[in-house]
N, C-alpha and C positions, 0 to 999 in steps of 0.2 A: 504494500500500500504506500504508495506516494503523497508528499505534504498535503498538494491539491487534494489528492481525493479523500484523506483524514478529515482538513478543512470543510468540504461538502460536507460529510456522514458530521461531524460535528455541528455544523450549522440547521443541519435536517434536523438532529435530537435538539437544539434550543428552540428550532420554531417548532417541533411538539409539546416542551414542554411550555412554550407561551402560549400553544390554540390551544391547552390541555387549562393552564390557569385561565385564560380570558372566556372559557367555556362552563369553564365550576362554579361560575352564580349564575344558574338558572334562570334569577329572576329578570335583569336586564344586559344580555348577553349582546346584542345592536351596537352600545356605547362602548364593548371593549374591542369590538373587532377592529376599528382603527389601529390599534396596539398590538396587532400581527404582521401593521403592511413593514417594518423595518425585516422583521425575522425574515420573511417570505421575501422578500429583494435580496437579503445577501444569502440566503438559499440556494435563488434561482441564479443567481451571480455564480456562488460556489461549485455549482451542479454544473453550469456553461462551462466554469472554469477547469473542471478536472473530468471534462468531456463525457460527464452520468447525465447530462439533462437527455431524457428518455429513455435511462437502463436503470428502471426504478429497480431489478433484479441486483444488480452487479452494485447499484446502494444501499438496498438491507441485506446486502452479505455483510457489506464494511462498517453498517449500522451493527449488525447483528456482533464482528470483531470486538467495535470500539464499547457496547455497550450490550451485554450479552443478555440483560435485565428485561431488553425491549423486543426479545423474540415471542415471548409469551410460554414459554416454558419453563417458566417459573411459577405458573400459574396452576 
């Protein structure tokens, strides 16, 4: 795994856990979605940049590396 593509899989786990926080008050979820367009830009940046933007497979592999917690097998 190369900086680039760590970068991406790093950036994909902080924008889950900022839709994960901006989604956990049910009551008015509208007012926080503004507060995902940062994560989701440097995302979509990082994902161009280490050439995953469309191998969502080949980013929850290096998701699955970097953060073994988010495979769901712990579940």
């Amino acid at each position: 795994m190369h900086q680039a593509e760590i970068a991406a899989a790093q950036a994909y786990v902080r924008l889950l856990a900022a839709a994960r926080a901006a989604l956990a008050d049910p009551a008015d979820p509208p007012h926080h979605m503004p507060l995902l367009t940062s994560p989701m830009e440097e995302a979509d940046d990082a994902l161009r940049g280490a050439g995953l933007a469309g191998n969502e497979a080949r980013l929850f592999r290096l998701v699955r590396e970097l953060r073994p917690s988010l495979s769901g097998s712990d579940r």
